[in-house]
PQR file with spaces between the fields and no chain letter, atoms N, CA, C, O and H, PARSE charges and radii, in Angstrom:
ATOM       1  N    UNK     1      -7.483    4.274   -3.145 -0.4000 1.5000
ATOM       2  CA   UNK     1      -6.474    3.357   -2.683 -0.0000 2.0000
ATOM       3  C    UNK     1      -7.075    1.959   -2.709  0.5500 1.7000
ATOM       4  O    UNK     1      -8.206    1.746   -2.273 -0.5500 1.4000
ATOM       5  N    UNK     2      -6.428    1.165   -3.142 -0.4000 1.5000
ATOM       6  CA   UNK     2      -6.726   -0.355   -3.319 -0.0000 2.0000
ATOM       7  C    UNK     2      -5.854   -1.162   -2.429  0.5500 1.7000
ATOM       8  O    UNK     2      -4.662   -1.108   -2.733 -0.5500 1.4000
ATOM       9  H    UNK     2      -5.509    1.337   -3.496  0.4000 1.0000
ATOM      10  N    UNK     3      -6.114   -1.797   -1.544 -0.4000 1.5000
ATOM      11  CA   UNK     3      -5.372   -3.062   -1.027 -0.0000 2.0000
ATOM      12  C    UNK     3      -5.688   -4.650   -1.322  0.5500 1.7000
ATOM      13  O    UNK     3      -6.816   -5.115   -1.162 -0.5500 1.4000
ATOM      14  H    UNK     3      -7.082   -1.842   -1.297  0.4000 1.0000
ATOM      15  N    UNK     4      -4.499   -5.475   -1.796 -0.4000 1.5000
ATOM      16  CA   UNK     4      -4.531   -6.678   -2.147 -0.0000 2.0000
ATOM      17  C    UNK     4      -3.213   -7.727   -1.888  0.5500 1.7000
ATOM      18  O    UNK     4      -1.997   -7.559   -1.794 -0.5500 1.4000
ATOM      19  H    UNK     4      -3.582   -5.097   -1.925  0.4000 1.0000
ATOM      20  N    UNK     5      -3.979   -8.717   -1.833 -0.4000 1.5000
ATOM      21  CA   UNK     5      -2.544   -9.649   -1.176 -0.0000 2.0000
ATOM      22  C    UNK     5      -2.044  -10.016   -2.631  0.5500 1.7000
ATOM      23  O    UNK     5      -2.651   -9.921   -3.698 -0.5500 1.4000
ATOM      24  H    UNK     5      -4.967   -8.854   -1.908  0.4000 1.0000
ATOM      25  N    UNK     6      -0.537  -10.539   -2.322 -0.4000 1.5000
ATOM      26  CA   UNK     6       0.349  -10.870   -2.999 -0.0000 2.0000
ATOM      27  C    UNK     6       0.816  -12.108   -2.380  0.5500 1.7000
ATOM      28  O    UNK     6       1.606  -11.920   -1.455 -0.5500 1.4000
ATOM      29  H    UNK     6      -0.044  -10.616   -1.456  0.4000 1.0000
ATOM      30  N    UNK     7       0.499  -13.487   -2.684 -0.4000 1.5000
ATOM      31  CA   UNK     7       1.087  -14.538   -1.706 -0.0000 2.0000
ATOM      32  C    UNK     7       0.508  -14.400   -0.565  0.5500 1.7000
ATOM      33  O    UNK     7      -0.588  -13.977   -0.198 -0.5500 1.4000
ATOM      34  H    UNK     7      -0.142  -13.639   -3.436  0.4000 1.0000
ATOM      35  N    UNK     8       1.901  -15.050    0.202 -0.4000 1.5000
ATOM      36  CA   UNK     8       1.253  -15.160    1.559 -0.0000 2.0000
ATOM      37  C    UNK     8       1.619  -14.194    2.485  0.5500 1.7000
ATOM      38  O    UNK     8       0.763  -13.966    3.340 -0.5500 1.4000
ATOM      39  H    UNK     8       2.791  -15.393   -0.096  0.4000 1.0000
ATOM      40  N    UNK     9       2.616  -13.587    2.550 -0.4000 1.5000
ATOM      41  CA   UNK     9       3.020  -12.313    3.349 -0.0000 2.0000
ATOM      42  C    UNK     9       3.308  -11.055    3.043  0.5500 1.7000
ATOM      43  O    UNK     9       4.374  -10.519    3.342 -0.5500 1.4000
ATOM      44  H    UNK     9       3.310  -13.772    1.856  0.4000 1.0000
ATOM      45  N    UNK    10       2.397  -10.516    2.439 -0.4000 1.5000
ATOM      46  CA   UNK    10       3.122   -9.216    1.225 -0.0000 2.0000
ATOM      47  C    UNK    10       1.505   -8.394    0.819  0.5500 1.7000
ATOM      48  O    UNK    10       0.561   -9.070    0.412 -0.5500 1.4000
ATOM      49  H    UNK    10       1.530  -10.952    2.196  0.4000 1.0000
ATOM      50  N    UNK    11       1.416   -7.082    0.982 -0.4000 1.5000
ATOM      51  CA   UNK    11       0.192   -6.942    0.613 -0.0000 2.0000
ATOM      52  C    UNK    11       0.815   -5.576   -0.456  0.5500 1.7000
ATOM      53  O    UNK    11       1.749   -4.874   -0.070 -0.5500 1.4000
ATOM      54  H    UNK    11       2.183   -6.532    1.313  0.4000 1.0000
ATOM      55  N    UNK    12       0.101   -5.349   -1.881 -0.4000 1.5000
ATOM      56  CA   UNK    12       0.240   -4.579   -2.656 -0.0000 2.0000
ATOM      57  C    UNK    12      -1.040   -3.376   -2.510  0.5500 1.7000
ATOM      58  O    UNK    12      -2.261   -3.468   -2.639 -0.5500 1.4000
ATOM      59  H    UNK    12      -0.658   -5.920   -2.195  0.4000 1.0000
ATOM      60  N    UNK    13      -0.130   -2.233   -2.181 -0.4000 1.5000
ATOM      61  CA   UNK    13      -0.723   -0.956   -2.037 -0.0000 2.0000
ATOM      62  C    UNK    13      -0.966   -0.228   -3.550  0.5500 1.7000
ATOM      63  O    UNK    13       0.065    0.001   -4.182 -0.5500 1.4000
ATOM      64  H    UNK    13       0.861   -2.159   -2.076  0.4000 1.0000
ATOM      65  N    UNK    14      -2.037    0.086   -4.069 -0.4000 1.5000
ATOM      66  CA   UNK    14      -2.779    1.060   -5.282 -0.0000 2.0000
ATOM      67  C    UNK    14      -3.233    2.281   -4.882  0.5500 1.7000
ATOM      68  O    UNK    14      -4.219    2.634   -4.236 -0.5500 1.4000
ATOM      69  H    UNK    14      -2.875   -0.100   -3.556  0.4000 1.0000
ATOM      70  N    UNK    15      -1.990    3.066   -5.575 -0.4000 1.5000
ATOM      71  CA   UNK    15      -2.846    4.809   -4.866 -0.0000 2.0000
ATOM      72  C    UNK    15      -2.185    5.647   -6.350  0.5500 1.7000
ATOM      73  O    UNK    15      -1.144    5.659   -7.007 -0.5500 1.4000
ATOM      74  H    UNK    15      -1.188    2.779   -6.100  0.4000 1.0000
ATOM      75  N    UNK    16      -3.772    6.409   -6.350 -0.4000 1.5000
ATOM      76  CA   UNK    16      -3.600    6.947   -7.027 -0.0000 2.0000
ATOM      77  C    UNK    16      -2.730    7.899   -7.027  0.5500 1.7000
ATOM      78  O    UNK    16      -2.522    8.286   -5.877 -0.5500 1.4000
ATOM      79  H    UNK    16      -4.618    6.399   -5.817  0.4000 1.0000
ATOM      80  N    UNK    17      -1.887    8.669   -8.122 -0.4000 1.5000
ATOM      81  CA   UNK    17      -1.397   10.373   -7.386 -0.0000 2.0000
ATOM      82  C    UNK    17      -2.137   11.314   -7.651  0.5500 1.7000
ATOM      83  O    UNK    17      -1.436   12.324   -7.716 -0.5500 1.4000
ATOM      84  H    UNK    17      -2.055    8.355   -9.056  0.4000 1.0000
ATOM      85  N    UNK    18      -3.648   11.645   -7.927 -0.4000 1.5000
ATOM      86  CA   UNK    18      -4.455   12.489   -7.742 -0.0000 2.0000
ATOM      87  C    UNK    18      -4.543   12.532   -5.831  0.5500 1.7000
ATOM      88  O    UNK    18      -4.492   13.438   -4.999 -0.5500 1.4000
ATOM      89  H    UNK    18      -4.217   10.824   -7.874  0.4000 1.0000
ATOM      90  N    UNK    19      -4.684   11.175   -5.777 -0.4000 1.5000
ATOM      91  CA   UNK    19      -5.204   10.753   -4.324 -0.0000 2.0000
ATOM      92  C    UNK    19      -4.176   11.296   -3.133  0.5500 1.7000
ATOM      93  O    UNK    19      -4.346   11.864   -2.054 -0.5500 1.4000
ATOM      94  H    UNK    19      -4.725   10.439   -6.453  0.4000 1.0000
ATOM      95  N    UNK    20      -2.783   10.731   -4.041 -0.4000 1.5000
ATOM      96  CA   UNK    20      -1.416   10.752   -2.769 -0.0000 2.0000
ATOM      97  C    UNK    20      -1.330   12.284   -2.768  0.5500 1.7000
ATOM      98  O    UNK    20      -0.971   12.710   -1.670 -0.5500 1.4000
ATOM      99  H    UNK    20      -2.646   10.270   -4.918  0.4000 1.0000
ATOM     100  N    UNK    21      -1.563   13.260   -3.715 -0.4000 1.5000
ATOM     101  CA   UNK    21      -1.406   14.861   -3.398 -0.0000 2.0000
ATOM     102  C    UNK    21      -2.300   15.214   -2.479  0.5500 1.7000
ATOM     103  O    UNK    21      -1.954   15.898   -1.516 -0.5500 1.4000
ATOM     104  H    UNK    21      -1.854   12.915   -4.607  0.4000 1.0000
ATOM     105  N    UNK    22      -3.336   14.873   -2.618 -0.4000 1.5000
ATOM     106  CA   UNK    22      -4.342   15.605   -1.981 -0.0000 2.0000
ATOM     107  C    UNK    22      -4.777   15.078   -0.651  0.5500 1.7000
ATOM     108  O    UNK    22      -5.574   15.841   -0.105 -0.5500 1.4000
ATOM     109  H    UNK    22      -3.617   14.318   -3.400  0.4000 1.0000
ATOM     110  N    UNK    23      -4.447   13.824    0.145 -0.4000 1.5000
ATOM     111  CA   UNK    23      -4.092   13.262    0.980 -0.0000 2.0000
ATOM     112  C    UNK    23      -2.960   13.309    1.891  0.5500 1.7000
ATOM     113  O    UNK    23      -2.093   12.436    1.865 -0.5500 1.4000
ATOM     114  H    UNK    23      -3.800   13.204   -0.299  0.4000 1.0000
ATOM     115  N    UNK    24      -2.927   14.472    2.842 -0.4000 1.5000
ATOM     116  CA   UNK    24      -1.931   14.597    3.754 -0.0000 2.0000
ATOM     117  C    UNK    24      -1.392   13.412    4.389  0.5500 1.7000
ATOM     118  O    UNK    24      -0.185   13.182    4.467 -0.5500 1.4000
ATOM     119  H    UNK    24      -3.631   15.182    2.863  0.4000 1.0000
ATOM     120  N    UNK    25      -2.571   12.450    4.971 -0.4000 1.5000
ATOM     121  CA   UNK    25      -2.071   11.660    6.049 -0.0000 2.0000
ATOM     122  C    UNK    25      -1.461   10.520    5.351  0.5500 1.7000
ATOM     123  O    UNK    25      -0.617    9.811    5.899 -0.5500 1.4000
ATOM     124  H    UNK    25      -3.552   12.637    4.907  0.4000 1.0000
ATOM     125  N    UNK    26      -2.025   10.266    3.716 -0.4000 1.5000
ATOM     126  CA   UNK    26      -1.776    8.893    3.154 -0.0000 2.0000
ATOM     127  C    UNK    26      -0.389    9.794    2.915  0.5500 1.7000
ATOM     128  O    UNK    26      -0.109   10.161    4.056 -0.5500 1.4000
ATOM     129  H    UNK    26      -2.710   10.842    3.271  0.4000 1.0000
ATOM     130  N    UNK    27       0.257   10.140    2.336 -0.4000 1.5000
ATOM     131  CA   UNK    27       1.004   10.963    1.814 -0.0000 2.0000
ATOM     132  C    UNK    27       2.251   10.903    2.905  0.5500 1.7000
ATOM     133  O    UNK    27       3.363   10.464    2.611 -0.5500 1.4000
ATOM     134  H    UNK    27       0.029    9.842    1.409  0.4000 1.0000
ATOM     135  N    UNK    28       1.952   11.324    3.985 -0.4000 1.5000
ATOM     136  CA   UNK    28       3.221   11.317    5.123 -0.0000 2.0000
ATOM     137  C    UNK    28       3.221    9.578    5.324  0.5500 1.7000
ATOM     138  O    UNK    28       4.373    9.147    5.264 -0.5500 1.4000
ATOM     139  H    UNK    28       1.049   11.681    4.224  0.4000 1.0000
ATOM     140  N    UNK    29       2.262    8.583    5.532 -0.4000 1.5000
ATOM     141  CA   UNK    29       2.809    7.315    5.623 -0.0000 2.0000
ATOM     142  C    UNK    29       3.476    6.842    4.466  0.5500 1.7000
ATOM     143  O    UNK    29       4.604    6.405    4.696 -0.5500 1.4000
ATOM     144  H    UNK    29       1.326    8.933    5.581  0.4000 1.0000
ATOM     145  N    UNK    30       3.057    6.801    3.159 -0.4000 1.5000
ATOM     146  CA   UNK    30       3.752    6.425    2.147 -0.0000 2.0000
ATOM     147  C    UNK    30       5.371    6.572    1.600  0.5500 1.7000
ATOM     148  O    UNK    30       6.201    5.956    0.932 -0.5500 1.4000
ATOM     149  H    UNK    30       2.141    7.156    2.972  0.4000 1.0000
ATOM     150  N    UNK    31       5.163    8.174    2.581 -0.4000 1.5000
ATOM     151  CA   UNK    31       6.231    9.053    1.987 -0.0000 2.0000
ATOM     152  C    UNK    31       7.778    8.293    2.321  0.5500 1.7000
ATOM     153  O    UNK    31       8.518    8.782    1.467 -0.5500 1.4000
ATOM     154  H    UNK    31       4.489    8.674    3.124  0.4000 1.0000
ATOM     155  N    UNK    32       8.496    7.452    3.058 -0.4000 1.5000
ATOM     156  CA   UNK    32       9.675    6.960    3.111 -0.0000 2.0000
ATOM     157  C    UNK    32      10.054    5.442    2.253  0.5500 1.7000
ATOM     158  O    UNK    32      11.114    4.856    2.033 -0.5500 1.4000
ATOM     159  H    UNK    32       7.895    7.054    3.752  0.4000 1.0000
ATOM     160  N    UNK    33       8.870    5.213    1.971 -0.4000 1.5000
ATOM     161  CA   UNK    33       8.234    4.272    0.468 -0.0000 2.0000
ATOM     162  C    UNK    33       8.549    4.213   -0.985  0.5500 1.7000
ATOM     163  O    UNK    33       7.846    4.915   -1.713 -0.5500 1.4000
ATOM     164  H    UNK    33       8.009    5.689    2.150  0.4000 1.0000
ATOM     165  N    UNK    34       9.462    3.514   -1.516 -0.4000 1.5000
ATOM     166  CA   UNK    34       9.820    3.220   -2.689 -0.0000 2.0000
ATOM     167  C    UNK    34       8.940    2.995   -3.753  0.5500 1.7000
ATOM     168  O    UNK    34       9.568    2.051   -4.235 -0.5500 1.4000
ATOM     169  H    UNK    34      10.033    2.944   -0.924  0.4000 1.0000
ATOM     170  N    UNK    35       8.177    3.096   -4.343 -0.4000 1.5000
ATOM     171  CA   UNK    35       7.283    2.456   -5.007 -0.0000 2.0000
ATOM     172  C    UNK    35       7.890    1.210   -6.329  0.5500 1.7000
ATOM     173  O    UNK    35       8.782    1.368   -7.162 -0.5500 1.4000
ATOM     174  H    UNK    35       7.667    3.862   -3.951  0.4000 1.0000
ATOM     175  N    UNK    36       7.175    0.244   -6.129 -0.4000 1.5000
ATOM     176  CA   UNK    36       8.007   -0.628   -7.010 -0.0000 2.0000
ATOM     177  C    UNK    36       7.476   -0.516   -8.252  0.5500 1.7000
ATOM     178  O    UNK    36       8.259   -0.959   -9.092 -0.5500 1.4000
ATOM     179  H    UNK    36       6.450    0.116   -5.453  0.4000 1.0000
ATOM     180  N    UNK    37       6.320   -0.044   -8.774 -0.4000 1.5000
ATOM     181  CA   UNK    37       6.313    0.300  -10.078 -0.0000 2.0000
ATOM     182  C    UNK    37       5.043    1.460   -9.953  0.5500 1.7000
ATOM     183  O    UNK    37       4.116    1.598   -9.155 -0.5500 1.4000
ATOM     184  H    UNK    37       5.685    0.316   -8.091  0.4000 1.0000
ATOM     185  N    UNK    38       5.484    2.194  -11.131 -0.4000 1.5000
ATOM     186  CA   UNK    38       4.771    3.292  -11.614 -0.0000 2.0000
ATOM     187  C    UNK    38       3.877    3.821  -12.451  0.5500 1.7000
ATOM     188  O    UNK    38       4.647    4.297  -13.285 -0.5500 1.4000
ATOM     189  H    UNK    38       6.237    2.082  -11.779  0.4000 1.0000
ATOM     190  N    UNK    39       2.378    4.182  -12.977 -0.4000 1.5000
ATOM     191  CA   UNK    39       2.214    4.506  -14.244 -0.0000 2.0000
ATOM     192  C    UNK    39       1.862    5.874  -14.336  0.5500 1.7000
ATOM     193  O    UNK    39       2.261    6.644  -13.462 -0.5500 1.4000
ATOM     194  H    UNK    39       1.752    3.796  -12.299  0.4000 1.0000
ATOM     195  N    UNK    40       1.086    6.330  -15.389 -0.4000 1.5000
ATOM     196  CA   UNK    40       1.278    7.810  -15.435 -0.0000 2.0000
ATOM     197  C    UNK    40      -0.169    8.125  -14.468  0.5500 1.7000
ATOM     198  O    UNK    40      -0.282    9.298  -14.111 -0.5500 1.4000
ATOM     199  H    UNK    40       0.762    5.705  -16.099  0.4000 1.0000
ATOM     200  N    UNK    41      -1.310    7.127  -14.011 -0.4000 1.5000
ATOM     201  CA   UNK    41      -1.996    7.432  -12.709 -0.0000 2.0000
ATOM     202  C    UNK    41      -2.046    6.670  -11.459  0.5500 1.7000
ATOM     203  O    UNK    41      -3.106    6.530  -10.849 -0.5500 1.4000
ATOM     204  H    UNK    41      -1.219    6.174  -14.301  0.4000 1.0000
ATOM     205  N    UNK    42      -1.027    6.211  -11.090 -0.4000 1.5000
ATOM     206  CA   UNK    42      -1.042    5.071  -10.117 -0.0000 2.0000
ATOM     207  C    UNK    42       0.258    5.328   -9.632  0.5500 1.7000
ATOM     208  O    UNK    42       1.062    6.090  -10.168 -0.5500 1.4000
ATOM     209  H    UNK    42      -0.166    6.324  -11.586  0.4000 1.0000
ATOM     210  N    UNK    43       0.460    4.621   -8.522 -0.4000 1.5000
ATOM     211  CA   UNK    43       1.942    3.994   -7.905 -0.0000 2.0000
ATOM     212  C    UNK    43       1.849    3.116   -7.102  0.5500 1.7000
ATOM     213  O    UNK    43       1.117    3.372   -6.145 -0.5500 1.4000
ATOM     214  H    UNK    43      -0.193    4.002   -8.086  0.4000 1.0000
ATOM     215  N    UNK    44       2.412    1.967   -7.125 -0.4000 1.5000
ATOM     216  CA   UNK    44       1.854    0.336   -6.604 -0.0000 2.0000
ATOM     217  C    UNK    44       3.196    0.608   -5.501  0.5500 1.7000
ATOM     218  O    UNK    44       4.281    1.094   -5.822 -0.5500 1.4000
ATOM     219  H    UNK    44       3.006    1.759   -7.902  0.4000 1.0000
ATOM     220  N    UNK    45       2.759    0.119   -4.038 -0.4000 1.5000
ATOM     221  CA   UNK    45       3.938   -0.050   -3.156 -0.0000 2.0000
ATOM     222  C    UNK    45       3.352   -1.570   -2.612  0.5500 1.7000
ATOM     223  O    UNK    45       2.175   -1.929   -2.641 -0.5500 1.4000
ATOM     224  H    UNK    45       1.878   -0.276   -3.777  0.4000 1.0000
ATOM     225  N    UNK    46       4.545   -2.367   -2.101 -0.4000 1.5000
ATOM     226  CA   UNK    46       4.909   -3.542   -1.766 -0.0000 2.0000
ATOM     227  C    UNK    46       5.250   -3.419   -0.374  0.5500 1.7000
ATOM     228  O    UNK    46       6.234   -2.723   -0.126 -0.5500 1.4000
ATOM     229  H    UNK    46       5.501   -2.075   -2.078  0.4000 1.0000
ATOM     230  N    UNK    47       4.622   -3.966    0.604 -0.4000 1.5000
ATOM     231  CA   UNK    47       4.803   -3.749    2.147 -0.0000 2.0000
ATOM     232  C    UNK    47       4.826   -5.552    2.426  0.5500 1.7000
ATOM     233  O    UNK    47       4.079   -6.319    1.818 -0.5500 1.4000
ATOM     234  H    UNK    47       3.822   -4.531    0.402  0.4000 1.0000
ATOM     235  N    UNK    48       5.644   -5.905    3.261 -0.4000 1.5000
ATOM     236  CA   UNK    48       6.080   -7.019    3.979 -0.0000 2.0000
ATOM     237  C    UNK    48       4.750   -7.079    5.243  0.5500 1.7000
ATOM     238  O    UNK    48       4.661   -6.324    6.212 -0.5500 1.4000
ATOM     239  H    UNK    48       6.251   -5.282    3.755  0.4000 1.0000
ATOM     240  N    UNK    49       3.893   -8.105    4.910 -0.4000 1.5000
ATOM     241  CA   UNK    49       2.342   -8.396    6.066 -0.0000 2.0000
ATOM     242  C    UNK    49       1.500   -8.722    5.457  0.5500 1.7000
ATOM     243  O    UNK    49       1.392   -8.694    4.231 -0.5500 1.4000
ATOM     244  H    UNK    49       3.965   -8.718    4.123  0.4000 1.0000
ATOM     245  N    UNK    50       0.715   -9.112    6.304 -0.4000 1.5000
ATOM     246  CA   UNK    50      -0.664   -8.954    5.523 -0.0000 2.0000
ATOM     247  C    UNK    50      -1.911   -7.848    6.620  0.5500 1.7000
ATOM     248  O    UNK    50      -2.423   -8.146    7.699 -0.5500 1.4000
ATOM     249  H    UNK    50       0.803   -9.135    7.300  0.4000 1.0000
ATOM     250  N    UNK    51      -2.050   -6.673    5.867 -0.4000 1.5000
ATOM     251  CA   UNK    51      -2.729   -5.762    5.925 -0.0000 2.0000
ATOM     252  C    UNK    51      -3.964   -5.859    5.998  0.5500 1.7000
ATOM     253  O    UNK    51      -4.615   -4.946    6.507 -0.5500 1.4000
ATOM     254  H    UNK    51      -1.633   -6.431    4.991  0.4000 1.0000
ATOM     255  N    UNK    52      -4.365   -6.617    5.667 -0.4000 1.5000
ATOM     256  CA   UNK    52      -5.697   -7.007    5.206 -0.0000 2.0000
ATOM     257  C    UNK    52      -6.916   -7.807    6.133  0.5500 1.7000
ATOM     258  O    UNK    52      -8.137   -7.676    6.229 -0.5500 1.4000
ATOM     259  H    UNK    52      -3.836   -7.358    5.253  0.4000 1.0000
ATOM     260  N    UNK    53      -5.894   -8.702    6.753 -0.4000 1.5000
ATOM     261  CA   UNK    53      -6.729   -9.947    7.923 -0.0000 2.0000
ATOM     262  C    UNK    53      -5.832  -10.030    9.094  0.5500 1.7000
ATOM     263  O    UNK    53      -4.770  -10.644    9.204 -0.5500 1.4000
ATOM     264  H    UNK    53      -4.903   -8.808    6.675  0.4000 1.0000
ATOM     265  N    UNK    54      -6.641   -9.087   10.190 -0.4000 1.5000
ATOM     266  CA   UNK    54      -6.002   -9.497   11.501 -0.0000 2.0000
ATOM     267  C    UNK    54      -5.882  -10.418   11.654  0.5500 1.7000
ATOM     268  O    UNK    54      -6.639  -11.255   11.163 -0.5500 1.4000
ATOM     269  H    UNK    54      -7.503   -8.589   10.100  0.4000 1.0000
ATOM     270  N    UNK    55      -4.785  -10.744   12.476 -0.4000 1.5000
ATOM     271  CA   UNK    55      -4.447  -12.050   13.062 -0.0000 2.0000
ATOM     272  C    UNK    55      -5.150  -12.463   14.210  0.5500 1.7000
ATOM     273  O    UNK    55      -5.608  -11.442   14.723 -0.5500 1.4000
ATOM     274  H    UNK    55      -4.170  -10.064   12.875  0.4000 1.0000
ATOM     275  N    UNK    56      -5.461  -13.455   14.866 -0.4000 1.5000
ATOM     276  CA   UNK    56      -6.657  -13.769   15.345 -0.0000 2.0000
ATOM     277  C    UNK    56      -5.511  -13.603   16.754  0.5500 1.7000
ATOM     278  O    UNK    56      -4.478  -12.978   16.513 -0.5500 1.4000
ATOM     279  H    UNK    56      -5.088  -14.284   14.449  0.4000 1.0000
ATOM     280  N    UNK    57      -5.718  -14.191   18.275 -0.4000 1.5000
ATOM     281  CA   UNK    57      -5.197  -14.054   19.319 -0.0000 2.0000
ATOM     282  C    UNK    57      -4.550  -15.784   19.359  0.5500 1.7000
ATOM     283  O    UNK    57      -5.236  -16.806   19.346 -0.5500 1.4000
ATOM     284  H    UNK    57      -6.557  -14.699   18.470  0.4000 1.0000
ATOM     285  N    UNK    58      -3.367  -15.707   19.399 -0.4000 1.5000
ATOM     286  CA   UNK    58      -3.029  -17.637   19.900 -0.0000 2.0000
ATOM     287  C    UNK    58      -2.260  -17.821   18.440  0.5500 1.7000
ATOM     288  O    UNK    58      -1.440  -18.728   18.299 -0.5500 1.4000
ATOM     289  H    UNK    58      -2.810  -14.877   19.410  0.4000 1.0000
ATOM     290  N    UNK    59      -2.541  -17.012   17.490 -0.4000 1.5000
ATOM     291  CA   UNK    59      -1.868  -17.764   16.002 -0.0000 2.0000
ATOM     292  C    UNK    59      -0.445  -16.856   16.027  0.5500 1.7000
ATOM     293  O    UNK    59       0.405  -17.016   15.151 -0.5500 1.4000
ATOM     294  H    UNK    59      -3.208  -16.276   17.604  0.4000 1.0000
């Protein structure tokens, strides 16, 4: 699984589907998840945040 920002509020999820089968827990979070594009080893999802860098306390 790869995480990376997209802009400023948007972080792009990389998971493999070797990974998403064999991964129960990634698998049940993903699972109500559209994926916005597909290839024949990947599936990229688009989540509204940024995932990546807590937000500090006061911002």
């Amino acid at each position: 699984m790869e995480l990376s920002l997209v802009g400023d509020r948007k972080t792009r999820i990389k998971v493999s589907i070797k990974e998403l089968e064999n991964n129960k827990w990634l698998k049940s979070v993903l699972d109500g998840l559209k994926p916005f594009k597909e290839s024949s080893r990947y599936k990229y999802y688009l989540i509204d945040g940024d995932l990546l860098n807590r937000r500090k306390d006061g911002e």
